[in-house]
N, C-alpha and C positions, 0 to 999 in steps of 0.2 A: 530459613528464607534463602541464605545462600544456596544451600543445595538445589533447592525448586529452580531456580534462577541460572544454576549448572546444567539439571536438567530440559529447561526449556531452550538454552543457546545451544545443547547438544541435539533436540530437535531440528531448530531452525538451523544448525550446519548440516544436516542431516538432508530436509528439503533442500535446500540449497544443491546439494550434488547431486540428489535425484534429477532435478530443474536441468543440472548442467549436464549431468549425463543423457537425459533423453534429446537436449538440444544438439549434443553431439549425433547420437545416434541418426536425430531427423537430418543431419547435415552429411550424415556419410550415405545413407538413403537416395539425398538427393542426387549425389557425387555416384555413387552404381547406376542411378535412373539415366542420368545424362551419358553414362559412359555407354551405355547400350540402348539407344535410343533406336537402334536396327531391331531391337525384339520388342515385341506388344506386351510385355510380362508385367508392367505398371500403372498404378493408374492414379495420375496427377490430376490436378483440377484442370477446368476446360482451356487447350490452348486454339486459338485461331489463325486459320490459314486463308488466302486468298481464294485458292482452290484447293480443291480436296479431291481427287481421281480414287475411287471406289472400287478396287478393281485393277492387279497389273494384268501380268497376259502379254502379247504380241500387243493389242489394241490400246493397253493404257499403259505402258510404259512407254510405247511409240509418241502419246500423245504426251505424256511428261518432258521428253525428250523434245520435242514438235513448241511446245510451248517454252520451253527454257531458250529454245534458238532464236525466238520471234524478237528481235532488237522490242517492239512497243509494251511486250509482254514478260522481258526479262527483268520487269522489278515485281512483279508477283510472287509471292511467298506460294508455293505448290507443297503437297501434301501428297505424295503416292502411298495407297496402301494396298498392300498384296498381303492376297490370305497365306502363299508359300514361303516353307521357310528361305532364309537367302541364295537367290541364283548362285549356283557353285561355276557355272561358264561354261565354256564349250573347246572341246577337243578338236582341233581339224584335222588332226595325224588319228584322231580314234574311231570307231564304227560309223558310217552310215546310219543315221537313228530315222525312224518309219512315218514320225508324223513331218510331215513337208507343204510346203506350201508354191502354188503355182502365182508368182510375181508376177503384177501387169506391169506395165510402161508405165502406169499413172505410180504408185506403189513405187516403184523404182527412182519415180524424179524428190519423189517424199523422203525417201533414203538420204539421196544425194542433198537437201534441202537442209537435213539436221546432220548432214557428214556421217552417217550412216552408212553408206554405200563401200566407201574405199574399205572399210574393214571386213564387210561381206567378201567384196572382189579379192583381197589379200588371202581369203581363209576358202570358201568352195563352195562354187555352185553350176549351175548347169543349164545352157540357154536349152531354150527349145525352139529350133528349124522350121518346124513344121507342126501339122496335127492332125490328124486323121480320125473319121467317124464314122461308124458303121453299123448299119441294119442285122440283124441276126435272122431274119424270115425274109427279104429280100435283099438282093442287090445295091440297093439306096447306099450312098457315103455322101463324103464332104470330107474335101481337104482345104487347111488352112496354110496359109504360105505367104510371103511380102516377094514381091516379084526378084527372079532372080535369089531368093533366101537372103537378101539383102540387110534384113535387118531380124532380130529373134520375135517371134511371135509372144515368148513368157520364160521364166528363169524359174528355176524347181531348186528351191532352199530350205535348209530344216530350219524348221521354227527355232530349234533352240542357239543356233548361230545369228538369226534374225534378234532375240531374247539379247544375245551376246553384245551386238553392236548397239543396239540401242540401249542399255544399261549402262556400256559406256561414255556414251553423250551423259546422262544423266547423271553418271558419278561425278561428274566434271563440273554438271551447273551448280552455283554457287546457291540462289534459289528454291531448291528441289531437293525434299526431304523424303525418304524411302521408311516405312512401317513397316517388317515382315513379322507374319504369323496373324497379321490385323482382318479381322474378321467381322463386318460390319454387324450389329444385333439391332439395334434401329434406327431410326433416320423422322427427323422434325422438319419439316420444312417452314419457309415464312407464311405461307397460310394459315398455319395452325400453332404459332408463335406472336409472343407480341413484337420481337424483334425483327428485321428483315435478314435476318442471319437463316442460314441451312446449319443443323444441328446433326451430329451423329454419335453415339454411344456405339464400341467394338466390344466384343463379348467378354473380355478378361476388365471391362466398365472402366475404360480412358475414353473420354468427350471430349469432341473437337466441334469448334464451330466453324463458318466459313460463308464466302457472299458466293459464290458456285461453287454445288456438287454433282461432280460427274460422275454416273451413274457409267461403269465400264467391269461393272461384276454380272458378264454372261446372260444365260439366256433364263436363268432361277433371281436375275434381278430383284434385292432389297429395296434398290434405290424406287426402279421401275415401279413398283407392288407399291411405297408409299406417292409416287403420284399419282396416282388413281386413274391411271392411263387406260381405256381400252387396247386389251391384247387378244389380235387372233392366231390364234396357232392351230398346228398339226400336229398328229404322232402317225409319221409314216410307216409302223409297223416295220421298218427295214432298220439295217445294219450296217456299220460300211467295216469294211476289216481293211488295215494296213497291213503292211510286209516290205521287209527288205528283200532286195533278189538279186540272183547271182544270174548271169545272162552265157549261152553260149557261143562261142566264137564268131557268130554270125551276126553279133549285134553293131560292127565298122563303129562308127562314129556314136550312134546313138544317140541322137537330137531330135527323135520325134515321138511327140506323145499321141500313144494308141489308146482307143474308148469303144469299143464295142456296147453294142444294147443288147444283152440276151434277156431271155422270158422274165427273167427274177428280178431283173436291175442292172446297170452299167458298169464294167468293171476294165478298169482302166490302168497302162501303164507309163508313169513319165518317168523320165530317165533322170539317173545321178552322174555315174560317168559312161564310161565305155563300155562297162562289164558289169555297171547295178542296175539296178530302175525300183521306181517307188511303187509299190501295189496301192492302190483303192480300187474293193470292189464292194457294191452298193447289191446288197440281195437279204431276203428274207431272214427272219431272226436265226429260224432253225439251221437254214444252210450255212449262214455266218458261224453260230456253233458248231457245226459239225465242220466246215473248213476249217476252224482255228485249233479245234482236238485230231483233225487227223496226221498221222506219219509226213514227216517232210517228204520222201519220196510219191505218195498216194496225193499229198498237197499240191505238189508240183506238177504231178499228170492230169489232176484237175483243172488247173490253170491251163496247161495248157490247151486242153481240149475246150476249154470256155472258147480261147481265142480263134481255134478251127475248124470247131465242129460243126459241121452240118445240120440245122435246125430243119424241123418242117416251112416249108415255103407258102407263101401267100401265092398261089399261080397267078390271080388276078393283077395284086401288089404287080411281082416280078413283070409283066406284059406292060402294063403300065408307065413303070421304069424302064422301058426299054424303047417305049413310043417316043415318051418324054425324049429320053436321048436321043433317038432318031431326029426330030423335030426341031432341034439343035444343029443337027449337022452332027453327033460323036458318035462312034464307033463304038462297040462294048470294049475294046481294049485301052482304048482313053480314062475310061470310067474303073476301069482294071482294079479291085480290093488289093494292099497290099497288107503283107501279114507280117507280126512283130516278131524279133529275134527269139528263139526257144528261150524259156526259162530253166534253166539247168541247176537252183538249187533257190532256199529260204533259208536265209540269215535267224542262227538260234533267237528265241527269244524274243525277234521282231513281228509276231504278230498279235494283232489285238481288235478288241471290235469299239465302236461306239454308237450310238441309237441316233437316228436319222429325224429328220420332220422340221417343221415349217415355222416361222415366228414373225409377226410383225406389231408394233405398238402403233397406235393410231397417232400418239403424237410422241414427239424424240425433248419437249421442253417443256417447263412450267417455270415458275418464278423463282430462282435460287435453284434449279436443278437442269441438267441436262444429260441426256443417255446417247452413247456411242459402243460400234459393234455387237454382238451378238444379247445385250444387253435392249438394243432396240429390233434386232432385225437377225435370221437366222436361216437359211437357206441351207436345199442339198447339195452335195460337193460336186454334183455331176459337170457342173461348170467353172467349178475354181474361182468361185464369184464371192464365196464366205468372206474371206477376211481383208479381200481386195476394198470390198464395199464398206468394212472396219475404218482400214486406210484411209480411203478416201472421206470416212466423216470424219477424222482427224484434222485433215486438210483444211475441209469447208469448216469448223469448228473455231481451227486456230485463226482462222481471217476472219470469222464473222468477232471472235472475241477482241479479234487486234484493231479492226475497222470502229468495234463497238468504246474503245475502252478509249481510242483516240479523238470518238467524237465526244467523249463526256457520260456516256451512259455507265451505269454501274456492270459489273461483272456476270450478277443475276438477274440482269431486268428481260423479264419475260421479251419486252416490246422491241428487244433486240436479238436476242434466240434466237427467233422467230424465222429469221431471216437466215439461220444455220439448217433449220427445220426445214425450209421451203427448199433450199438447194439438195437438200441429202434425198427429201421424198422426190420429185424432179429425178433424180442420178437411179434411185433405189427401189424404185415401183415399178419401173420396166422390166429392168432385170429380174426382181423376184418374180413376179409373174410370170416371167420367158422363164427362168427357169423350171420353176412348180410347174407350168403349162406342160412342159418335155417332161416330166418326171410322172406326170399324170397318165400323158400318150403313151407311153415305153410302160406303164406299168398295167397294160392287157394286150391279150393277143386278139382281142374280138376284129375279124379280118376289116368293114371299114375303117375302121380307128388306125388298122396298120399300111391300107393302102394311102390313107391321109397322111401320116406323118413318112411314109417312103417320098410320096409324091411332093412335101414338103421339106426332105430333105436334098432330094434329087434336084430342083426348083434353083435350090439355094446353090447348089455346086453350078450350075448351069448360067445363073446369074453373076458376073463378077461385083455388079455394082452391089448386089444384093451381099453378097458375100463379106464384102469387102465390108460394111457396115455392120454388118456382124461383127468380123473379126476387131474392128473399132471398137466397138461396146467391150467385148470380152477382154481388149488390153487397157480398156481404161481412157480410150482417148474421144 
């Protein structure tokens, strides 16, 4: 008996340190999970956040940032997750890097809004003066300018100094919790829940719930696809290819961005400093691959004969353009093409292509969810209007959430969205249309279609008022 009695208390000491060894083990689990709460590598039962941004990027970390500033909105628990691993920062003593972005005035005051700005201004970027437009089969331009150059038309900044400054803001809000490597797999919304929670599972299976989810993962949208939005898109069959460039002594100052239309597509250069400029040129698949594989020197004599060459002319177009002028009172030497500094070399390395075409959601909100940048709306670069129109749904997002939250309404009630939705389509359906409109024109050479859009572009330089409301729209204001 004693011995049984020996052996059953050497059991039960036995479980017992089992017991206590796996509750250690769970306790030091816990203690790695929290200490790296920056990588998606675990997966804890469900925690909830006030918002959840689906999606970093330029558009949703701006908007993390954007909401940790809002005094009404700084007691919200915010949840960013980005599918990349962590922003490693940005070098201002190191290369010019190829993807860039043309800043409006509106964009610019949003910077300034979240203290964003001074750390741009401190590191490097590059107003732009002026802007100039031009026909490849007639005569037709348009230049853009604030009288006197009095003020910059748009500022050319690399995204990942943009990346740079607003990460900054966000490492600071106390608020604002960062997921890297988090990779959305699916999404519940309160419709198809019995909660009024927005639900999300990330593919390594960590669950988060939340009273808004913002939907700011691009234009292949998780979030988008479970609201059951109508989306119309395009595949423009075209390409745009970036490049760094080295510029020859003739480029002075360098403050103004040049956009030619030739047969393929627009291809365009805005400047970095004195001596660089950013490539985008928007043309067919094949020509993008066959410029991105050819010899830097063969590269650069194509470039530059894009911007020189001599195209077949619309004789009708050109006479046209020329009456138009007369009819005005200008001279041909008023209306004079001016031609961009030689490009003298392509920075190793810096070129690359990406696939072009058209995106729009019918609606940007549903109940516990809402979609911002390329995620609702997706446009060609030919007007530098992409991630401007990002910006600005951040803007209109952060007031419609800070107006909503002040009068009482919940986070994700539809009946107040709503009123984010109606600002952004308002701001965002003209310009996508203007833009697709030009990108439609430019893309044949059939002669009325080219004496229309001469005679329309001619129109516009000719009109100041006309002009001037353009140039409004495109900064943002």
């Amino acid at each position: 008996m004693l011995g049984v009695l020996r052996i059953q208390g050497a059991l039960a000491s036995t479980g017992q340190a089992r017991l206590l060894s796996a509750r250690l083990l769970a306790s030091k689990s816990s203690t790695v999970m929290a200490t790296n709460r920056g990588e998606s590598t675990q997966a804890p039962a469900t925690e909830h956040f006030d918002i959840i941004i689906g999606g970093g990027g330029l558009v949703g970390t701006t908007l993390a940032a954007a909401l940790a500033k809002n005094s009404t909105l700084a007691d919200k628990k915010v949840l960013l997750l980005e599918g990349a691993p962590e922003f490693r920062g940005f070098n201002p003593t190191g290369p010019y890097q190829n993807r860039v972005s043309a800043i409006n005035h509106n964009s610019i005051e949003l910077f300034k809004s979240i203290d964003a700005w001074t750390h741009i201004e401190s590191a490097r970027y590059k107003p732009v003066k002026q802007m100039q437009v031009w026909e490849s089969n007639t005569d037709a331009l348009i230049q853009f300018q604030h009288d006197n150059f009095a003020s910059d038309v748009a500022c050319i900044i690399e995204n990942d100094l943009i990346l740079d400054a607003v990460y900054a803001r966000v490492k600071e809000a106390a608020n604002v919790e960062i997921l890297n490597k988090a990779r959305i797999q699916c999404v519940r919304l309160p419709r198809d829940s019995n909660s009024n929670l927005s639900e999300l599972q990330l593919q390594d299976g960590r669950s988060f719930s939340c009273d808004l989810l913002i939907g700011a993962d691009g234009a292949n949208s998780v979030v988008r696809k479970e609201m059951n939005v109508d989306v119309f898109s395009l595949n423009y069959d075209r390409m745009g290819l970036v490049a760094t460039l080295d510029l020859g002594e003739d480029a002075c100052d360098n403050s103004v961005a040049w956009q030619r239309f030739l047969p393929n597509g627009p291809v365009a250069l805005l400047p970095l400093t004195d001596r660089l400029s950013s490539l985008v040129w928007s043309t067919t698949n094949e020509q993008a691959k066959m410029l991105q594989a050819l010899p830097p020197a063969e590269f650069v004599d194509a470039l530059n004969e894009a911007f020189c060459r001599q195209y077949p002319r619309v004789e009708l177009a050109d006479k046209a353009v020329q009456a138009l002028n007369s009819l005005f009172g200008h001279n041909a030497t008023q209306h004079q093409v001016q031609y961009p500094p030689r490009v003298c070399g392509v920075q190793d390395k810096s070129r690359a292509t990406f696939p072009l075409g058209f995106l729009h959601a019918s609606s940007y909100v549903c109940n516990g969810a809402a979609l911002v940048g390329d995620a609702a709306h997706r446009v060609h670069p030919l007007a530098g209007q992409g991630v401007n129109l990002g910006f600005s749904d951040v803007r209109f997002l952060v007031e419609s959430l800070a107006a909503g939250a002040y009068a009482g309404f919940k986070l994700g009630d539809k009946q107040h969205l709503i009123k984010y939705e109606r600002k952004c389509l308002a701001k965002n359906v003209p310009i996508m249309l203007g833009v697709h409109g030009l990108h439609t024109l430019y893309s044949t050479q059939f002669s009325p279609v080219v004496l229309l859009r001469s005679l329309g572009l001619q129109l516009t330089q000719n009109l100041p008022p006309v002009k001037n409301l353009f140039m409004r729209g495109a900064m943002g204001q």
